[in-house]
N, C-alpha and C positions, 0 to 999 in steps of 0.2 A: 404450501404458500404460493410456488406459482406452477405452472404448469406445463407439466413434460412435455419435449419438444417446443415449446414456445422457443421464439428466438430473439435477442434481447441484440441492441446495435451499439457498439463501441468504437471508441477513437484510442489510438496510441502513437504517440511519436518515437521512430526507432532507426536506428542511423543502418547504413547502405550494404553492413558485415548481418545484418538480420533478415535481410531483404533477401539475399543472396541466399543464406541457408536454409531460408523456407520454398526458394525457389529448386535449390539441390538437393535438399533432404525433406520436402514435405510438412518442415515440422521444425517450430524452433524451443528453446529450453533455456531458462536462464540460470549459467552453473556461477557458485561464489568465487570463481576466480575473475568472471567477469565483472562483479562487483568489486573488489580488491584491485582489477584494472584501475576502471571506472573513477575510484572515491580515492587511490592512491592512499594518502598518509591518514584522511579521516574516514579510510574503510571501517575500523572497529566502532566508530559511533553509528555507523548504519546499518551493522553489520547487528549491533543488540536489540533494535525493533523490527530488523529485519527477521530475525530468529526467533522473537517472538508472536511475527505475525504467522510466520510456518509453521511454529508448533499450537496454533491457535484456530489458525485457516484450515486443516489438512480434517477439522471435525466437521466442516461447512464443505467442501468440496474437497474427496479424497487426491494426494496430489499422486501424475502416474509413473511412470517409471521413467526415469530419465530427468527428471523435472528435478531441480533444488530451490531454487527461486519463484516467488513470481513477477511475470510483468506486469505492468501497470498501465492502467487506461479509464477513461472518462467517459461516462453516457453523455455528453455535450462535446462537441467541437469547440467552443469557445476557451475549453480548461486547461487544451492543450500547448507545450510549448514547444512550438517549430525551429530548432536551431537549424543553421546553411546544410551539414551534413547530415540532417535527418530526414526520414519521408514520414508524412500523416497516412496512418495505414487505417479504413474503414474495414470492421471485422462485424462478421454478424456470427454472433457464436449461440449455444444451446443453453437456456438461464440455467442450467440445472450447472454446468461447468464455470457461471460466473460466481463470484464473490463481491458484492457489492456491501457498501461502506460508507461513513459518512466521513469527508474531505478532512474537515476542520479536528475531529476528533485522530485520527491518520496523521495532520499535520503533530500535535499536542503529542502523538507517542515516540513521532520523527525529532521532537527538542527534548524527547526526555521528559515530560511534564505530566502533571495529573490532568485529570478528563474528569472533571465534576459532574454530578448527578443531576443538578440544577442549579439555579444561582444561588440558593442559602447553600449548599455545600461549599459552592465556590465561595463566597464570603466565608464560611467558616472557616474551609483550607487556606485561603489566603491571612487569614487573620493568626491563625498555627505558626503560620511562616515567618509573617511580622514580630510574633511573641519571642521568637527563639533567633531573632535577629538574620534569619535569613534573606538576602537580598534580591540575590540569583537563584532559581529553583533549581537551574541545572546544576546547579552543586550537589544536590543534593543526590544525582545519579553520579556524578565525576568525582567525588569524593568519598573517601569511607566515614566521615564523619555523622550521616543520617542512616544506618541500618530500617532503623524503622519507618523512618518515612520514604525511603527508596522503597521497602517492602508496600505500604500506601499505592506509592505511586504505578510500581507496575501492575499490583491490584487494578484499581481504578481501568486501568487499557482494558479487563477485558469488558467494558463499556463498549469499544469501538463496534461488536457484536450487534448491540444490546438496538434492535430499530425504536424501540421505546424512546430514547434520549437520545436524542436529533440535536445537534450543533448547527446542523447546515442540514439541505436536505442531500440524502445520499445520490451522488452522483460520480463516485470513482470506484474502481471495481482493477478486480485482478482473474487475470486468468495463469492457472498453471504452465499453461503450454500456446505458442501459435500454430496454429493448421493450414495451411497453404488452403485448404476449404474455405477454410472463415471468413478470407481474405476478399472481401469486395472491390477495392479498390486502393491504391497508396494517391496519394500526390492528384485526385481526381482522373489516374489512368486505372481504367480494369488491368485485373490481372490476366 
């Protein structure tokens, strides 16, 4: 699909404790304790698409040693968001190491939700939900009361794969690891 050594350019917003460790150690890694930081009391909600995008991603790009996570970044500058304590880090990494994804579909598996085929699934599915009085779809992952439609639903994610059905066009991507190489620039300063 694309081609060895080509090199593919990404953005990521990452606060000044990542900055530091790719500058000391060459090499950053994101471990689930930094997540469980990060998300405090609604870590276990991110914590079930996060696990499912690892055990899903690791057939697209093997993940390598020391890696548990991955970070997350945008082929556009525009997607990202710059809070006071982070820096905008330009990485130009190797496409074979990237995972690229489409947004909208990523958003849909981050609320729990199903990821339709196209719009008559999505009319059918949504009309399933209506029938049986469902109001809130997230219920239907927070609760035991849908077995089988929770099984539907995490079915459906492994869509987010699938470059045939496009939500959005793919513009967010993950890498397993940062490399002080990759590293073009943070904050418009080279490194």
């Amino acid at each position: 699909m694309f081609e060895s050594n080509k090199k593919i350019k990404l953005y990521t917003s990452q606060r000044k404790i990542v900055l530091d460790t790719i500058k000391e150690k060459g090499i950053y890694h994101v471990k689930k304790e930094f997540i469980i930081k990060k998300y405090e009391s609604s870590a276990n909600i991110f914590l079930e698409p996060y696990n499912w995008f690892v055990r899903n991603a690791i057939n697209i790009v093997p993940k390598p040693e020391g890696a548990e996570y991955p970070i997350w970044l945008f082929t556009d500058l525009r997607y990202i968001e710059n809070h006071e304590d982070s820096y905008i880090l330009e990485i130009e990494a190797e496409i074979e190491n990237v995972i690229l994804f489409d947004p909208v579909k990523w958003n849909r598996i981050l609320n729990l939700a199903y990821i339709p085929k196209d719009e008559k699934d999505r009319i059918e599915y949504n009309e399933s939900l209506e029938k049986q009085g469902i109001k809130n779809e997230t219920s239907i992952y927070t609760t035991g009361f849908y077995p089988h439609l929770k099984q539907k639903v995490r079915k459906s994610w492994d869509l987010l794969f699938e470059n045939d059905i496009d939500l959005s066009k793919p513009n967010q991507a993950a890498l397993w690891e940062l490399r002080r190489e990759w590293i073009v620039s943070y904050n418009g300063s080279n490194v």
